[in-house]
C-alpha positions in Angstrom: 0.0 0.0 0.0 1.5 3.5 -0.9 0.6 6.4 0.1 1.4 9.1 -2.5 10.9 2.2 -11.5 7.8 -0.1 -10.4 4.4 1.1 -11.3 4.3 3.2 -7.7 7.3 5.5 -8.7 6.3 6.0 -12.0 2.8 7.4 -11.1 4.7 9.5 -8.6 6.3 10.9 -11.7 3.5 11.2 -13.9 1.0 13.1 -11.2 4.3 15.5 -10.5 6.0 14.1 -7.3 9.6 15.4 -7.1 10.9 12.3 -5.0 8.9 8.8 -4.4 7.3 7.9 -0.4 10.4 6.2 1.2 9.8 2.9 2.6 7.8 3.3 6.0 10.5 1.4 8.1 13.5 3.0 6.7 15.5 4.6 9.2 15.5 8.0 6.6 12.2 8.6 6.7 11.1 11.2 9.3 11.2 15.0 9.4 9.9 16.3 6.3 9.7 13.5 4.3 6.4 12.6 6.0 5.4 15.3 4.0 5.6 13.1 1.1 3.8 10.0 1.4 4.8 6.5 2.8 5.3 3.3 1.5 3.8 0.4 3.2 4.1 -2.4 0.5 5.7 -5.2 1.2 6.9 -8.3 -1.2 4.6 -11.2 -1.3 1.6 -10.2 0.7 -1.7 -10.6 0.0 -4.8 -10.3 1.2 -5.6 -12.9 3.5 -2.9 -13.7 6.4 -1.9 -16.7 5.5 -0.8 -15.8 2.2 2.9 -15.9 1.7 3.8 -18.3 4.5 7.3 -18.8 2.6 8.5 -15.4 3.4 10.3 -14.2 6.3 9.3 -10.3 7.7 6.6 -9.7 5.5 4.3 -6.9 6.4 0.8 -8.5 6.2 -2.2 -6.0 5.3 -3.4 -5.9 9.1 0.2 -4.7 9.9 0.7 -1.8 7.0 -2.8 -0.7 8.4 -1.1 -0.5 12.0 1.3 1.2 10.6 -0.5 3.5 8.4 -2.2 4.8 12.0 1.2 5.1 13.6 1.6 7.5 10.5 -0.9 10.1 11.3 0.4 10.2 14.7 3.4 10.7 13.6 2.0 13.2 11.2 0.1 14.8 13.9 3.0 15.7 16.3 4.9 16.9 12.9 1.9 19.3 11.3 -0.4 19.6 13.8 -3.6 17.4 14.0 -5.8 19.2 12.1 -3.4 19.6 8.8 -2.5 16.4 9.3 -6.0 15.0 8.6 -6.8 17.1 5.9 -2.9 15.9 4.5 -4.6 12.5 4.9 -7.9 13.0 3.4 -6.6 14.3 0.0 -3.6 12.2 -0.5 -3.6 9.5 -3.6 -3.5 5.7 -2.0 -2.7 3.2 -4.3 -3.6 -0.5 -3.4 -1.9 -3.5 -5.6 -2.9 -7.0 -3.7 -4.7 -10.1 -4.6 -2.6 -12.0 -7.2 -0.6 -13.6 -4.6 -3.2 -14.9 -3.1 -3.1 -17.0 -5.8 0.1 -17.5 -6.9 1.5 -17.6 -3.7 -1.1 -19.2 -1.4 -4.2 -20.7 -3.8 -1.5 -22.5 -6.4 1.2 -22.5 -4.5 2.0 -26.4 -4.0 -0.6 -29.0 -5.4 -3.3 -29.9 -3.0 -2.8 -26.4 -0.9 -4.7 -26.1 1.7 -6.9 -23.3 0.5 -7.6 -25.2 -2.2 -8.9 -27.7 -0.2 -10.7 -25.8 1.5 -12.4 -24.2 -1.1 -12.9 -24.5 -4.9 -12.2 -21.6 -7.1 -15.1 -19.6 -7.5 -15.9 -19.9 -3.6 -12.3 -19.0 -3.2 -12.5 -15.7 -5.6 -16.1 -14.6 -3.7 -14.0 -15.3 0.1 -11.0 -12.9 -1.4 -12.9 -10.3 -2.6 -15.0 -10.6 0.7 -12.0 -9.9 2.7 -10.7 -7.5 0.7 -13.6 -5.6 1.1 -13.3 -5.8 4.9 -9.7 -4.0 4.4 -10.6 -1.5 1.7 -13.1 -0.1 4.3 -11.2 0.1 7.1 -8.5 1.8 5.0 -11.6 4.5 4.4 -12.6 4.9 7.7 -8.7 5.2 8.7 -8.9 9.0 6.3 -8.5 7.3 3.2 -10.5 9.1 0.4 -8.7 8.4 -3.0 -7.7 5.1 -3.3 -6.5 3.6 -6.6 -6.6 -0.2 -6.4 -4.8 -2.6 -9.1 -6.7 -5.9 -10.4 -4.2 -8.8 -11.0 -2.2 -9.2 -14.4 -2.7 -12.1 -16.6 -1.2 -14.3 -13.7 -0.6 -17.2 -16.5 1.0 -15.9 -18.8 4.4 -14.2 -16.6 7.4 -16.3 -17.6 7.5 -17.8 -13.9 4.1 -19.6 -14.5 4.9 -20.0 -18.6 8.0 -22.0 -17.0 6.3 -24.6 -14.2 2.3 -24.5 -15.4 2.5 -23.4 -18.9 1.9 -26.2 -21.8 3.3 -25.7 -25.9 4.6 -22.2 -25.0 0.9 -21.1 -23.7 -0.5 -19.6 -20.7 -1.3 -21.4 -17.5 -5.5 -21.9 -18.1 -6.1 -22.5 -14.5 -4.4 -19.3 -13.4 -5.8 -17.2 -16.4 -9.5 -18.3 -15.1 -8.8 -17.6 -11.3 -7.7 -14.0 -13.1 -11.0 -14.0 -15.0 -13.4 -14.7 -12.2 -11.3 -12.4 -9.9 -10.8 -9.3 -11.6 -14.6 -8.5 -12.7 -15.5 -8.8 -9.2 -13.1 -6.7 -7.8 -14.8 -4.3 -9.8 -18.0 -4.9 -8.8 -17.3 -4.5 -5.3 -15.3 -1.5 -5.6 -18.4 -0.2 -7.5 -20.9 -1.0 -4.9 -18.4 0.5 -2.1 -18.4 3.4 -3.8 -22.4 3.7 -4.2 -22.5 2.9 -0.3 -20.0 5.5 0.7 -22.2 8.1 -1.7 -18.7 8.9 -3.5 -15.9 7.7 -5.7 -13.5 6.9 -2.9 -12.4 3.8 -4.8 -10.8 3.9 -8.5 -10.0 0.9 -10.2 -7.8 0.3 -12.9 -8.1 -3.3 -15.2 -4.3 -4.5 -15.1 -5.7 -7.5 -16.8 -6.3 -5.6 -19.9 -3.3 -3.6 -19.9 -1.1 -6.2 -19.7 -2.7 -8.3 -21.8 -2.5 -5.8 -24.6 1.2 -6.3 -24.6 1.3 -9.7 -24.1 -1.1 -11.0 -26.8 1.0 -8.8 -29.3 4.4 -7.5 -27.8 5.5 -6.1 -31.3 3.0 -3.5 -31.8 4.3 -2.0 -28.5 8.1 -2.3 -29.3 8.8 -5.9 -27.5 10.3 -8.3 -29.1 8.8 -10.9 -27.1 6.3 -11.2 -24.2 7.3 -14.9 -23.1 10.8 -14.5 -22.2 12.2 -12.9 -19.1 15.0 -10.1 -19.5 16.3 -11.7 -15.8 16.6 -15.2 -15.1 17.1 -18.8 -15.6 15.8 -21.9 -17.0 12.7 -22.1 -19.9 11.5 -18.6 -20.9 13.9 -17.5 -18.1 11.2 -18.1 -15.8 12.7 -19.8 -12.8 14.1 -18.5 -9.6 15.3 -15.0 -9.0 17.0 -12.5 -10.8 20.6 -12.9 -9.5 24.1 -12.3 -10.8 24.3 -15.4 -12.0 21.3 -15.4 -14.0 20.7 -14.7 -18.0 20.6 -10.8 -18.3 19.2 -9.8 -22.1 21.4 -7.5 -23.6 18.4 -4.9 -24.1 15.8 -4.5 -21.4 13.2 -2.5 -23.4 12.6 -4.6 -25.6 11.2 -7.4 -23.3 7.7 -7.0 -21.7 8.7 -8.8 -18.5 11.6 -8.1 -16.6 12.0 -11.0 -14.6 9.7 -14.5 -13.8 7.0 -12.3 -12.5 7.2 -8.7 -13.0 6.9 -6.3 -16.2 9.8 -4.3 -17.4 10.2 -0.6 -16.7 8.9 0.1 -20.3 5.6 -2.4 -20.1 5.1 -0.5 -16.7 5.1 3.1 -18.3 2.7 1.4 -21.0 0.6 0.8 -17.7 1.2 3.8 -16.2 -0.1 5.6 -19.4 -3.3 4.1 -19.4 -3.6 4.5 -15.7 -3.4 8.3 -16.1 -5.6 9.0 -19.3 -7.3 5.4 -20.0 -10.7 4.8 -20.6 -13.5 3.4 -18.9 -12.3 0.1 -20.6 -9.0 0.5 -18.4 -10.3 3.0 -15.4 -13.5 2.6 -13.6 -15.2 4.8 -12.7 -12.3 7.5 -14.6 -9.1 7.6 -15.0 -5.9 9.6 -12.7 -5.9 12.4 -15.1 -9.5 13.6 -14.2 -9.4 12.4 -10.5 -6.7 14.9 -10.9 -8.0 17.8 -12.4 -11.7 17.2 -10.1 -9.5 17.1 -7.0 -7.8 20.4 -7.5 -10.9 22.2 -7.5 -12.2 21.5 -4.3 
């Protein structure tokens, strides 16, 4: 979760931020550079708790919400309560969760226990019932824009091209979880929005913006959507990016920078539609005319 080059820095560019939100925890961040923003993501959450069991130190939602209070506070003593709320009340929030929950929970190992538990669509309604539990405690916490990301095409990154893919195609199981989740992320944002009497909640279809590259990576500039820049093993999908691993000799003209995550140049494709997109790619409008409405108020 940010509070207002991955995605997060390059819409700190675009809407005219002079430096991005240091990380939350970094020892650098106090003083003025509260003033800024803060940055509460963390690698590998997702929505529910258990989500990411593999990773060591990761700040779970319920903890960057925690934190995000100890921010006002913090904000308080710096600015004074009462600037510090309305500092709060018109900052950006931007919101990228859920695809883990998935990839790193849901699929993780055959037989997971959240699979067990549930099958797919039951799993995708629990998600986006939980999410919704978090989104409005995030709005009750001062948070009035919020910009939240739907998943990418979660089979078709390198990572799952490598262990699920078959013939050089996308993984079909993730690429229906992606289907079934992504509409109704929508469609609760929507009605959060109609029960809140305002559109506190923007959402932008990362699906479709990253499938636009990916189902044809030439008419963008790639030369190919399947292959990692970073990596190791088929389609460079396995593992990390280390020094040991294959490194392309030109980075922009891959769609995906490493198993999982686009390129710098795929995320300014993305960052582009997020600011002037249509209602195809921004629902209920895009960050250009959030923009231009909030600066008359």
């Amino acid at each position: 979760m940010y509070l207002f080059k991955s995605i997060e820095r390059l819409s700190g560019e675009q809407i005219g931020l002079s430096e991005s939100p240091l990380p939350y925890l970094s020892p650098e961040f106090n003083g003025e550079k509260l003033l800024v923003g803060a940055n509460f993501a963390s690698a590998g959450v997702g929505i529910l708790n258990d989500t990411g069991v593999q990773f060591v130190n990761i700040l779970r939602m319920y903890r960057q919400l925690e934190l995000f209070q100890e921010y006002k506070r913090r904000l308080s003593a710096l600015t004074g309560s009462r600037q510090a709320h309305q500092l709060v009340n018109q900052s950006l929030f931007l919101i990228t969760v859920g695809g883990n929950d998935f990839v790193n929970n849901y699929y993780l190992v055959p037989y997971s226990a959240r699979s067990r538990q549930y099958k797919l669509p039951d799993y995708v309604k629990f998600l986006i019932s939980e999410y919704r539990i978090l989104l409005m405690k995030l709005y009750k916490q001062g948070a009035h824009r919020v910009l939240v990301t739907g998943t990418g095409p979660m089979g078709c990154v390198p990572a799952e091209l490598a262990m699920r893919g078959t013939n050089g195609g996308c993984s079909e199981e993730l690429q229906r979880a992606a289907s079934l989740y992504n509409p109704q992320l929508v469609q609760m944002l929507n009605g959060l929005n109609r029960k809140i009497g305002r559109d506190v909640f923007i959402s932008a279809n990362t699906q479709k913006m990253h499938n636009d590259f990916v189902s044809d990576p030439r008419a963008f500039g790639f030369t190919t959507s399947q292959i990692a820049c970073c990596g190791q093993g088929p389609y460079n999908g396995l593992g990390l990016c280390t020094q040991l691993s294959n490194l392309c000799p030109d980075r922009a003209l891959y769609a995906f920078w490493d198993p999982f995550h686009p390129s710098e140049k795929a995320n300014r494709l993305i960052v582009e539609q997020i600011m002037t997109g249509s209602n195809e790619y921004m629902n209920p409008m895009n960050l250009s005319t959030i923009m231009a409405l909030d600066s008359r108020i």
